[in-house]
N, CA, C and O atoms as a Tinker XYZ file with bonds, in Angstrom:
   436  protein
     1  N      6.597000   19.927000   -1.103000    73     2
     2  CA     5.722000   19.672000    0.028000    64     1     3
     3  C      6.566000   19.015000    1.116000    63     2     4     5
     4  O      7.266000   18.008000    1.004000    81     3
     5  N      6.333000   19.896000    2.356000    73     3     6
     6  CA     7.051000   18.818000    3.430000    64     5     7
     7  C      6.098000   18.357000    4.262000    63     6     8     9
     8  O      4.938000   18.712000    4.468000    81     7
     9  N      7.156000   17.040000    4.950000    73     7    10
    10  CA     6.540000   16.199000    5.618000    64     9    11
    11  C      7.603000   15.056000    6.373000    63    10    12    13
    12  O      8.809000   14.815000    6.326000    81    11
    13  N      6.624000   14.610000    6.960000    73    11    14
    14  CA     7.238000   13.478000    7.987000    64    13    15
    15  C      7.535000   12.345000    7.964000    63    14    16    17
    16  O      8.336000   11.786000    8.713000    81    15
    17  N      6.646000   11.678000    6.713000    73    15    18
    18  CA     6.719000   10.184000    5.846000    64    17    19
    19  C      6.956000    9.653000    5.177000    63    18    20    21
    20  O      6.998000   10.165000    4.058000    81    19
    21  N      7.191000    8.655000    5.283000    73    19    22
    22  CA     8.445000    8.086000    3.837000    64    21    23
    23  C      7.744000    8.574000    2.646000    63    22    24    25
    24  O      6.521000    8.657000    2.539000    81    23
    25  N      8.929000    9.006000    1.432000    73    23    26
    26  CA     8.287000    8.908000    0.818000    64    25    27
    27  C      7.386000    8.001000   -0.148000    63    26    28    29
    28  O      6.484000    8.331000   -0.918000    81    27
    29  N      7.750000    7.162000    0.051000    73    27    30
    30  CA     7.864000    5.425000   -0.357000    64    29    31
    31  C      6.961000    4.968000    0.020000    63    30    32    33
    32  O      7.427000    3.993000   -0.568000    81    31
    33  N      5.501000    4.431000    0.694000    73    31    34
    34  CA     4.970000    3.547000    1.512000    64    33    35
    35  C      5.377000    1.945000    1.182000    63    34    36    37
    36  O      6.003000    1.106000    1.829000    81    35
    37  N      4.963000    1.932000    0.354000    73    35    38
    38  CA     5.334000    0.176000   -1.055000    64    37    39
    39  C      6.217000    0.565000   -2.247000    63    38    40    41
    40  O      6.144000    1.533000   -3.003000    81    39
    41  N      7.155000   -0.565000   -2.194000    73    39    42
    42  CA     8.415000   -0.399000   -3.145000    64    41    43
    43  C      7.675000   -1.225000   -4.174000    63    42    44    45
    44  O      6.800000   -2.056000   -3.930000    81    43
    45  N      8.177000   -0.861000   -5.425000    73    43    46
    46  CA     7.713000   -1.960000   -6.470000    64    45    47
    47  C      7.809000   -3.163000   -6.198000    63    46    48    49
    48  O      6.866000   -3.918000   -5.962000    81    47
    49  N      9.278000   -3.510000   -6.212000    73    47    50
    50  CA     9.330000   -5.078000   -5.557000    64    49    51
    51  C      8.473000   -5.639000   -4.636000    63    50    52    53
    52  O      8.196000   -6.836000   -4.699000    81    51
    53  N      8.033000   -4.932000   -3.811000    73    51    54
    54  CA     6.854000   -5.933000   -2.797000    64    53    55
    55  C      6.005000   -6.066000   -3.841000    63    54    56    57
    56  O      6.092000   -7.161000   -4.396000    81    55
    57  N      4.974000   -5.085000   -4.428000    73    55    58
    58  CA     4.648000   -5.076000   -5.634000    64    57    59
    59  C      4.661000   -6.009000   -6.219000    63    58    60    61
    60  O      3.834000   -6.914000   -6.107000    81    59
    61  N      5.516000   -5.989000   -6.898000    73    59    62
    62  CA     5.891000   -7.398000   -7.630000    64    61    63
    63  C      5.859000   -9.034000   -6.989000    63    62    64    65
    64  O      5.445000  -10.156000   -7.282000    81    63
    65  N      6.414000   -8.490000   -6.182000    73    63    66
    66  CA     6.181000  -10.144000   -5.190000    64    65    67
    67  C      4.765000  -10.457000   -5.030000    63    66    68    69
    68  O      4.291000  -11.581000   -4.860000    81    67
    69  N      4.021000   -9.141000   -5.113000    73    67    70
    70  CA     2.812000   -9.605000   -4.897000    64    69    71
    71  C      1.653000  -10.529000   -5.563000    63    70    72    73
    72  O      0.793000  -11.348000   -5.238000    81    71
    73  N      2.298000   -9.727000   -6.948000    73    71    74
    74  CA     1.714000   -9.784000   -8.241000    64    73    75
    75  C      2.145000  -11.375000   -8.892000    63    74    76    77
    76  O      1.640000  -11.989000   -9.832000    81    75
    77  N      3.139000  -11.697000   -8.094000    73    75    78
    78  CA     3.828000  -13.765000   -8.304000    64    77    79
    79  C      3.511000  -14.039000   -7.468000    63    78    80    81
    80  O      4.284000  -14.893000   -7.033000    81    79
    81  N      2.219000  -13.731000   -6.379000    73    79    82
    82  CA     1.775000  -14.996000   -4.932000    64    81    83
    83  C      0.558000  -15.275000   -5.607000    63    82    84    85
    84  O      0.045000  -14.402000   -6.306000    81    83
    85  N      0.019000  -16.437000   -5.471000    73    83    86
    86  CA    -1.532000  -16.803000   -5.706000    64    85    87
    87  C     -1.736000  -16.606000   -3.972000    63    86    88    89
    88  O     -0.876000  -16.265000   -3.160000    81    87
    89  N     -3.197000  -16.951000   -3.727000    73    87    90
    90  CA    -3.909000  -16.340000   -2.330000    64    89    91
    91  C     -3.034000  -17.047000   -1.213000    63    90    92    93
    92  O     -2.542000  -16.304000   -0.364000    81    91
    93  N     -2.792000  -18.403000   -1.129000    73    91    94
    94  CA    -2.023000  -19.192000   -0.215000    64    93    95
    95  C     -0.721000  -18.666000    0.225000    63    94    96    97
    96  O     -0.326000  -18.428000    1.367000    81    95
    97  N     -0.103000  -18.525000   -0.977000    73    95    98
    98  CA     1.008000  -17.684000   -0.610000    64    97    99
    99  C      1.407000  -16.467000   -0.465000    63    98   100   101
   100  O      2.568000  -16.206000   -0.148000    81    99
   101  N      0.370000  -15.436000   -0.708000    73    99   102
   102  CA    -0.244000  -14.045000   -0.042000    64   101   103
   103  C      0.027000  -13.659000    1.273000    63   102   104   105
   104  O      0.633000  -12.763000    1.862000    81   103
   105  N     -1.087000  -15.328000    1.693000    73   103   106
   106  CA    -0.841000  -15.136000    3.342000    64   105   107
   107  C     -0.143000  -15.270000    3.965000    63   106   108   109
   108  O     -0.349000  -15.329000    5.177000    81   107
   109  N      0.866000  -15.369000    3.489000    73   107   110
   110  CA     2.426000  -16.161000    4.114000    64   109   111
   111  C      3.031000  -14.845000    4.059000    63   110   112   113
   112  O      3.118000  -14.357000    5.186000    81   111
   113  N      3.431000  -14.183000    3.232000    73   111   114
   114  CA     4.555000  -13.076000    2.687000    64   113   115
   115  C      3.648000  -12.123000    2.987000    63   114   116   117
   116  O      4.344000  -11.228000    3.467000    81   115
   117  N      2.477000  -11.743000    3.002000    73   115   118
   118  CA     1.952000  -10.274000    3.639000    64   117   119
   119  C      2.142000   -9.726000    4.571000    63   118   120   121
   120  O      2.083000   -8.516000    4.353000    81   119
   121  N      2.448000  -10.054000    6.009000    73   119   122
   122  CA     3.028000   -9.249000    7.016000    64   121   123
   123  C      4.571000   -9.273000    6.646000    63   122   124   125
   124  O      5.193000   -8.495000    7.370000    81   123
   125  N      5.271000   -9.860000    5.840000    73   123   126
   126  CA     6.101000   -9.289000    5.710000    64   125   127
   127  C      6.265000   -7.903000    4.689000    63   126   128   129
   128  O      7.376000   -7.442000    4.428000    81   127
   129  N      5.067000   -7.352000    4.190000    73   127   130
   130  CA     5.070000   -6.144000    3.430000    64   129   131
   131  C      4.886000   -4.844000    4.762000    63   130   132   133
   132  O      4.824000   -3.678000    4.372000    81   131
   133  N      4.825000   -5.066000    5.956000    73   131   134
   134  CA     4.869000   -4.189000    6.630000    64   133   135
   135  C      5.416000   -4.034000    7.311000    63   134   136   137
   136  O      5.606000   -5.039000    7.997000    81   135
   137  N      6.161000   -2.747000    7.781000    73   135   138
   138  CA     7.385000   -2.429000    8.951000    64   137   139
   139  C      7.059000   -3.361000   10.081000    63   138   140   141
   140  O      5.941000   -3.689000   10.478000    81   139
   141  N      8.455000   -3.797000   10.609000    73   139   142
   142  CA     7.713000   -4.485000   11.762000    64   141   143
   143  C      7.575000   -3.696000   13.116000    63   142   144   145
   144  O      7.439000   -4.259000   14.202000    81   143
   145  N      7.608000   -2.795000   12.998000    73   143   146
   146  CA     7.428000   -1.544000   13.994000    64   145   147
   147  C      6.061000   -1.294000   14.245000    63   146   148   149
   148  O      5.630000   -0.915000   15.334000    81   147
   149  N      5.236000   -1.550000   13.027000    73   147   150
   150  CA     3.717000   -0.830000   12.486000    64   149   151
   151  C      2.736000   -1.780000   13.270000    63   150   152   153
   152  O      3.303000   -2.773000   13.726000    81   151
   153  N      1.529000   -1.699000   13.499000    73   151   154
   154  CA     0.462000   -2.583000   14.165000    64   153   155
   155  C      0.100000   -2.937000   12.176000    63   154   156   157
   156  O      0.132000   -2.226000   11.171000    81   155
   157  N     -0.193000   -4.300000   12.428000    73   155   158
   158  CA    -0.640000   -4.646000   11.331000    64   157   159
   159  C     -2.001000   -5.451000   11.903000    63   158   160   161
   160  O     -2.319000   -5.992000   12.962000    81   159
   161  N     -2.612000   -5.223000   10.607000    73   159   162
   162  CA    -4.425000   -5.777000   10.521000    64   161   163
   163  C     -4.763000   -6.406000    9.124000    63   162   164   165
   164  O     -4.284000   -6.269000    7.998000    81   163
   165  N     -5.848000   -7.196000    9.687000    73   163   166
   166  CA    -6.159000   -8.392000    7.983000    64   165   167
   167  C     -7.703000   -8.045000    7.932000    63   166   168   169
   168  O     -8.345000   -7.735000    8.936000    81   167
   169  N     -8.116000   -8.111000    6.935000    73   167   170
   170  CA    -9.533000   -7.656000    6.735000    64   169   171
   171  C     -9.770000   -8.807000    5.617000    63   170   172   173
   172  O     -9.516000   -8.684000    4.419000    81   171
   173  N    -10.138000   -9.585000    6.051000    73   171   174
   174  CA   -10.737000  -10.895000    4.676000    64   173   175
   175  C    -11.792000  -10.120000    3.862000    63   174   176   177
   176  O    -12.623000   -9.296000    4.245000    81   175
   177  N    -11.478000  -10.707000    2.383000    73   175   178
   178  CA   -12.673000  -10.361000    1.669000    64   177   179
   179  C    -12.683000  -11.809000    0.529000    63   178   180   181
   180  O    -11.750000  -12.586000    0.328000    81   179
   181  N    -13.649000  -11.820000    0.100000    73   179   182
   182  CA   -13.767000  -12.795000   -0.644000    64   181   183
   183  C    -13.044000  -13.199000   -1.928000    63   182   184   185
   184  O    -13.091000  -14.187000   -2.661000    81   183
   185  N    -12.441000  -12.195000   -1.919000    73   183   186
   186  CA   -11.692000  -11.663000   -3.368000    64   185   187
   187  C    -10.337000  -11.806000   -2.664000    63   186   188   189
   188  O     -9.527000  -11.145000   -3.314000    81   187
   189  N     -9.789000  -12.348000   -1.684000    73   187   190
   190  CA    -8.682000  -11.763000   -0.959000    64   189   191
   191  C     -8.660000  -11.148000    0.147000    63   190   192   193
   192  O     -9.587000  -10.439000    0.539000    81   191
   193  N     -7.385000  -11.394000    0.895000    73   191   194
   194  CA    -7.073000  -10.942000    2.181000    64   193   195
   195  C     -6.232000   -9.567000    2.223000    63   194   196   197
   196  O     -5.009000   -9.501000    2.100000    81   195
   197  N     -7.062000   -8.538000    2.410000    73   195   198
   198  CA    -6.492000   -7.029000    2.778000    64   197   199
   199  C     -4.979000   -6.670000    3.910000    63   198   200   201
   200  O     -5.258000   -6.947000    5.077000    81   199
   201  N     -3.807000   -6.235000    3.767000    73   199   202
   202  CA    -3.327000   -6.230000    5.187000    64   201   203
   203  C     -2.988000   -4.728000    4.928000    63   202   204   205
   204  O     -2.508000   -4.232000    3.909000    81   203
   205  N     -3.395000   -4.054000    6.236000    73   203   206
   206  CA    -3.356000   -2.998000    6.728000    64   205   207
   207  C     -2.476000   -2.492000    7.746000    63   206   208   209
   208  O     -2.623000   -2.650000    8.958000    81   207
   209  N     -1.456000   -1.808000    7.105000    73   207   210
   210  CA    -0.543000   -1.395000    8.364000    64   209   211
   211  C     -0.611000    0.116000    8.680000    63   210   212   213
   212  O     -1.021000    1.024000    7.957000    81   211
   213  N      0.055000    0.183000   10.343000    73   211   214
   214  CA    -0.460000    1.535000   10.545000    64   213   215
   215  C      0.701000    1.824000   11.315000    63   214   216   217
   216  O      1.200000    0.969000   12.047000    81   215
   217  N      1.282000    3.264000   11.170000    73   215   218
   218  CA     2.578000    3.432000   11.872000    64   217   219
   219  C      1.891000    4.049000   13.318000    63   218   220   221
   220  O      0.816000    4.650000   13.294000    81   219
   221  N      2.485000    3.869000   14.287000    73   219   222
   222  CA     1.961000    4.345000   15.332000    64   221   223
   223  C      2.266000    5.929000   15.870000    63   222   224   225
   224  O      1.627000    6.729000   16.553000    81   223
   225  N      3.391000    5.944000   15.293000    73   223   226
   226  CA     4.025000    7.551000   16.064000    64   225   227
   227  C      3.824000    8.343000   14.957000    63   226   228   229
   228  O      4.032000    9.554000   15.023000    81   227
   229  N      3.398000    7.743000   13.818000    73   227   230
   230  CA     2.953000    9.520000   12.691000    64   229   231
   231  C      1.633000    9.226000   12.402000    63   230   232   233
   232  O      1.334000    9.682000   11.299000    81   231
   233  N      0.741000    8.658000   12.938000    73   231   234
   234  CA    -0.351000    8.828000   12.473000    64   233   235
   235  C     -0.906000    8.856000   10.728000    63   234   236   237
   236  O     -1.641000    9.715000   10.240000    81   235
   237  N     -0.187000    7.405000    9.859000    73   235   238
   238  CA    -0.324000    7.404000    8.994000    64   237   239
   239  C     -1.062000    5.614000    8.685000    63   238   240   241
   240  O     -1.494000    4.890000    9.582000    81   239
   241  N     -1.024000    5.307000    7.378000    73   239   242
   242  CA    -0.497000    3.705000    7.419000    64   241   243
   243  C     -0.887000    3.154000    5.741000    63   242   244   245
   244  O     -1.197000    3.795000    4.737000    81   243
   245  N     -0.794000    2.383000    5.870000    73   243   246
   246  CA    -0.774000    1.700000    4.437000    64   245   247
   247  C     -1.855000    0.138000    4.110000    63   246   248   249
   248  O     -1.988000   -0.736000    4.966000    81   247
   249  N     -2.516000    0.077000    2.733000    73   247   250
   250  CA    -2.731000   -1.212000    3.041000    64   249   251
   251  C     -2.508000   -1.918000    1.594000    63   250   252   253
   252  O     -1.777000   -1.196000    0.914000    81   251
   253  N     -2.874000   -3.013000    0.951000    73   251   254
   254  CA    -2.548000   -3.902000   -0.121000    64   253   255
   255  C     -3.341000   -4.788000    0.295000    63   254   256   257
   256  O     -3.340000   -5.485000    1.310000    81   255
   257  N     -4.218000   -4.681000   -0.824000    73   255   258
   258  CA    -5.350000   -5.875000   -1.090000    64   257   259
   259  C     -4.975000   -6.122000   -2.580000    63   258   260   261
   260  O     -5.034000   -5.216000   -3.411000    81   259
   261  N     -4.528000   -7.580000   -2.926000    73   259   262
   262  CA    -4.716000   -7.921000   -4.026000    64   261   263
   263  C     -6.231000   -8.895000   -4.246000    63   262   264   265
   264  O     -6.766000   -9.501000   -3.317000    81   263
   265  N     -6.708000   -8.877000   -5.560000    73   263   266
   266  CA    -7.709000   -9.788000   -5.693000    64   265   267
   267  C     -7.466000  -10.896000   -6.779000    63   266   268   269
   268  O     -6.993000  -10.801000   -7.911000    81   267
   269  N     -7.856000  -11.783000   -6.203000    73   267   270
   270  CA    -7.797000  -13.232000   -6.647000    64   269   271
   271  C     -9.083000  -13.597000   -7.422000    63   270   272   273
   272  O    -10.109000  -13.568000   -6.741000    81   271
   273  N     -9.193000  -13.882000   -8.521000    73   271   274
   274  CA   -10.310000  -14.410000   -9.152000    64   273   275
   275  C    -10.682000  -16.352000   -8.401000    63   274   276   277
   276  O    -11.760000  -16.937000   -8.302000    81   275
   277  N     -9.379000  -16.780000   -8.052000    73   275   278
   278  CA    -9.684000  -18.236000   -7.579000    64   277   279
   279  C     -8.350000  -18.161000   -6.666000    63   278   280   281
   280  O     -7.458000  -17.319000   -6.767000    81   279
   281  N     -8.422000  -19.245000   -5.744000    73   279   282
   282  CA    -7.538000  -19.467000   -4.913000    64   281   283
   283  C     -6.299000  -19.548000   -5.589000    63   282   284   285
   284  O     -5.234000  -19.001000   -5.303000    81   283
   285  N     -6.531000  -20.172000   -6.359000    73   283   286
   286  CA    -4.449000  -21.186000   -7.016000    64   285   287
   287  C     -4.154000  -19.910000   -8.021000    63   286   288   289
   288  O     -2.959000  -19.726000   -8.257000    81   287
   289  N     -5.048000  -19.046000   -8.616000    73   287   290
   290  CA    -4.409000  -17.972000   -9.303000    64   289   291
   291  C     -3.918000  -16.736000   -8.913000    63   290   292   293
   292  O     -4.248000  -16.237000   -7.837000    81   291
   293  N     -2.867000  -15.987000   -9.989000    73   291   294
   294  CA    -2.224000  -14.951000   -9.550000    64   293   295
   295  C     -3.222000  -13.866000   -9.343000    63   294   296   297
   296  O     -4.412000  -13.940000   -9.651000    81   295
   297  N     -2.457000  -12.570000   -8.638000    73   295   298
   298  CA    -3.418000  -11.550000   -8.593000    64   297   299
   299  C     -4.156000  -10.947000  -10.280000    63   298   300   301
   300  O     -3.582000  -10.947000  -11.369000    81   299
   301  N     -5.637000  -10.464000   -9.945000    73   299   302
   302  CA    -6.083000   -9.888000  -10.891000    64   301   303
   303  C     -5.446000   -8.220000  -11.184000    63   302   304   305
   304  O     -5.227000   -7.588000  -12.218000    81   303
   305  N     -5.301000   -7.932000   -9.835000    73   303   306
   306  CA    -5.114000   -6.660000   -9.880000    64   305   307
   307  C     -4.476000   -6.565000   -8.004000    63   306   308   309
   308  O     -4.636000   -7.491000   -7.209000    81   307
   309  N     -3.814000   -5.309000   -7.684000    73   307   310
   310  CA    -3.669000   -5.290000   -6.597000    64   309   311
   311  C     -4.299000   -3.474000   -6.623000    63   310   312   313
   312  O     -4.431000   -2.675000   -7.551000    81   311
   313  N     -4.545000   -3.385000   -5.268000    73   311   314
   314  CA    -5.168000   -1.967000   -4.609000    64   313   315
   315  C     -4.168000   -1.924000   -3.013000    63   314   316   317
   316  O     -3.918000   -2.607000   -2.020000    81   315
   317  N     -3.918000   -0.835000   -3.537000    73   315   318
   318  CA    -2.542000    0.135000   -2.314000    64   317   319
   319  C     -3.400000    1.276000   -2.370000    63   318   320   321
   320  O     -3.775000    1.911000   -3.356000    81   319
   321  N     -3.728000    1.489000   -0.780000    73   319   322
   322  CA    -4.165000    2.490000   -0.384000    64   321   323
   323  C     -3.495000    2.787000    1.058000    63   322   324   325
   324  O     -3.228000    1.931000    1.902000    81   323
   325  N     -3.194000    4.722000    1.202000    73   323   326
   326  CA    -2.691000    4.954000    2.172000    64   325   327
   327  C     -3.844000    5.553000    2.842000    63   326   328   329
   328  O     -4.983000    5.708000    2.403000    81   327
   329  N     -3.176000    5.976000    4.397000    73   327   330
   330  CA    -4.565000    6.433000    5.130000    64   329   331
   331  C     -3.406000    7.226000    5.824000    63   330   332   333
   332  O     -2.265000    6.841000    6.077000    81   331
   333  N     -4.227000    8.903000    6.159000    73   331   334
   334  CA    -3.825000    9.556000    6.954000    64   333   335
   335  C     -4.756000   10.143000    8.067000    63   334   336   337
   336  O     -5.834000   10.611000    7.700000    81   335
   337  N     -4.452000   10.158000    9.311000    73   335   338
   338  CA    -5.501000   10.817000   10.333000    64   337   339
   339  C     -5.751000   12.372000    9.947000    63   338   340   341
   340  O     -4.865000   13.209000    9.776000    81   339
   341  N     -7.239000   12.589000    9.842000    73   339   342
   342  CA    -8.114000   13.895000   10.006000    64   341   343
   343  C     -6.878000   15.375000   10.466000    63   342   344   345
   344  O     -7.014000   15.936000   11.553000    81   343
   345  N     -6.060000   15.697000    9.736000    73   343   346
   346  CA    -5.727000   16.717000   10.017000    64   345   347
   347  C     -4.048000   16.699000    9.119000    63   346   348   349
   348  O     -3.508000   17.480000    8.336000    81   347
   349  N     -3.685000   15.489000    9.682000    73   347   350
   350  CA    -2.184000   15.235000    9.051000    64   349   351
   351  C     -1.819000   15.712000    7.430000    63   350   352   353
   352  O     -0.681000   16.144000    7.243000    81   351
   353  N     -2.624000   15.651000    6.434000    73   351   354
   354  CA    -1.954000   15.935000    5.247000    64   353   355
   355  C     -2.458000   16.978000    4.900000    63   354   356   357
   356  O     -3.651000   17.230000    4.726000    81   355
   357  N     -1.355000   17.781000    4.760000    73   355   358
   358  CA    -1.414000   19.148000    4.530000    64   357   359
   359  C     -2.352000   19.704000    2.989000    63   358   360   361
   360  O     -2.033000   19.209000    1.908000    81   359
   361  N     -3.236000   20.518000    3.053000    73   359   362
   362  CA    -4.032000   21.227000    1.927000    64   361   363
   363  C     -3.098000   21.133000    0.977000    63   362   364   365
   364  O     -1.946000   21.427000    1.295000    81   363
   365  N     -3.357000   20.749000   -0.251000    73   363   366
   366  CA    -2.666000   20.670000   -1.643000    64   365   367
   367  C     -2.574000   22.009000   -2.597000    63   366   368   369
   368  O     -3.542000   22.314000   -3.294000    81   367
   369  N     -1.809000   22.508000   -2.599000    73   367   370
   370  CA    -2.034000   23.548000   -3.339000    64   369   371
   371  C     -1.610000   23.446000   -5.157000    63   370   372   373
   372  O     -0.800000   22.640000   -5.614000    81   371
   373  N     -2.511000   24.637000   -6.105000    73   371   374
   374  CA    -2.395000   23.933000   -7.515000    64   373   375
   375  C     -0.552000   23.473000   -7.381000    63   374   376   377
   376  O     -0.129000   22.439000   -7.899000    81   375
   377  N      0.018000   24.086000   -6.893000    73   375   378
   378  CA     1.615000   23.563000   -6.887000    64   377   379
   379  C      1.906000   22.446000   -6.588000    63   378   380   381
   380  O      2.456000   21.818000   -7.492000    81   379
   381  N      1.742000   21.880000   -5.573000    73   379   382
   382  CA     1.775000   20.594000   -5.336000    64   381   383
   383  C      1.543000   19.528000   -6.051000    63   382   384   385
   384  O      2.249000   18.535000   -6.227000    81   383
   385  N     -0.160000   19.966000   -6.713000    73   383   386
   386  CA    -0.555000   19.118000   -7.255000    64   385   387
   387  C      0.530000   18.870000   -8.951000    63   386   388   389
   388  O      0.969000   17.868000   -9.517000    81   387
   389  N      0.592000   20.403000   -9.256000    73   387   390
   390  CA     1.108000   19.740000  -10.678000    64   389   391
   391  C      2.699000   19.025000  -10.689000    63   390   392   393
   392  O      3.151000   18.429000  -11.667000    81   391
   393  N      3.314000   19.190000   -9.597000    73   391   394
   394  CA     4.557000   18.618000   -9.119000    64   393   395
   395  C      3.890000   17.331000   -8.404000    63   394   396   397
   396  O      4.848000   16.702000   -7.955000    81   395
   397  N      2.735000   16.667000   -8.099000    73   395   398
   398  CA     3.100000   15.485000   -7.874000    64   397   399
   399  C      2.513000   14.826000   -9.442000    63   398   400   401
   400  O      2.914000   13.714000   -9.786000    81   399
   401  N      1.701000   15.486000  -10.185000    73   399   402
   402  CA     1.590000   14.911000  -11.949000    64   401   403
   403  C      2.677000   14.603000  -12.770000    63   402   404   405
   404  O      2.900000   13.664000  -13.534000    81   403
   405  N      3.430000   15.800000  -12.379000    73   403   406
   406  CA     4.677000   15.537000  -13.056000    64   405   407
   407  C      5.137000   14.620000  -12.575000    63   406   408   409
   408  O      5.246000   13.871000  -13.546000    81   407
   409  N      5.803000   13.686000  -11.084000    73   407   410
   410  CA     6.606000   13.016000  -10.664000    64   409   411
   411  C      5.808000   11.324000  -11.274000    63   410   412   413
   412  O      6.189000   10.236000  -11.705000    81   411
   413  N      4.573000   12.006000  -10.960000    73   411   414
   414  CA     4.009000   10.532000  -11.339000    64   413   415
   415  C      4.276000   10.048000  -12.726000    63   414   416   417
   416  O      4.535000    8.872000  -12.981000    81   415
   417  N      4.198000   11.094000  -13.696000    73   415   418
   418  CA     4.203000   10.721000  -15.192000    64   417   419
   419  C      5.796000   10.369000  -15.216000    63   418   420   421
   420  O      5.957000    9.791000  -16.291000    81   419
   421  N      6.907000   10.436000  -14.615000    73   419   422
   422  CA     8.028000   10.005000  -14.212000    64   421   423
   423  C      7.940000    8.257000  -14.076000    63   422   424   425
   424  O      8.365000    7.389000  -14.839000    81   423
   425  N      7.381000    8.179000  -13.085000    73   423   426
   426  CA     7.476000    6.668000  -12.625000    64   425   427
   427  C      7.054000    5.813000  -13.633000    63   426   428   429
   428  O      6.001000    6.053000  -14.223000    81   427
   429  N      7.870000    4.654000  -13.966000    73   427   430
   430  CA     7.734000    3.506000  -14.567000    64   429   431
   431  C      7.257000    2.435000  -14.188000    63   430   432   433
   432  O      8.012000    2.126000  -13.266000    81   431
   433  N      6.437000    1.579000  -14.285000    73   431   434
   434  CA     6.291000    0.418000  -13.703000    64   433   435
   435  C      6.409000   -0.567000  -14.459000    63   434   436
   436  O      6.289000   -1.707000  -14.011000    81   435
């Protein structure tokens, strides 16, 4: 499949860094999980602070919400979600798809 975007959005290591911040220190190191090129955005939730980045010239972006069961504790879980504008990602065909199953069953975490 081609394309224009990293293939990468989030490296493990941010990942990981994420997964050793309790909420206080979330808010400190989260804009640094995004290009500093990108418009970045915070969306509070009660569970945690969402940051949302968005590249401006490809019409893509990224976000990372981890959730916190309490302030002073580590994440419960984190949620990475990408976003592409209404047209940008190309129809998946069965090919694609079983080449991105395969790559995934690849990755280790």
């Amino acid at each position: 499949m081609t394309n224009d975007w990293p293939d990468i959005l989030v490296r493990k290591a941010s990942v990981d860094r994420t997964f050793d911040a309790n909420e206080s220190q979330w808010t400190q190191i989260a804009p640094q999980m995004i290009a500093p090129d990108w418009s970045l955005r915070f969306a509070e939730h009660a569970t945690g602070t969402e940051i949302i980045g968005l590249d401006p010239t490809k019409s893509f972006g990224v976000s990372i919400q981890p959730f916190f069961a309490k302030e002073t504790s580590l994440p419960i879980t984190v949620v990475i979600g990408t976003y592409f504008r209404l047209g940008m990602f190309p129809l998946l065909t069965e090919k694609d798809k079983l080449e991105m199953e395969l790559e995934a069953q690849k990755r280790t975490w």
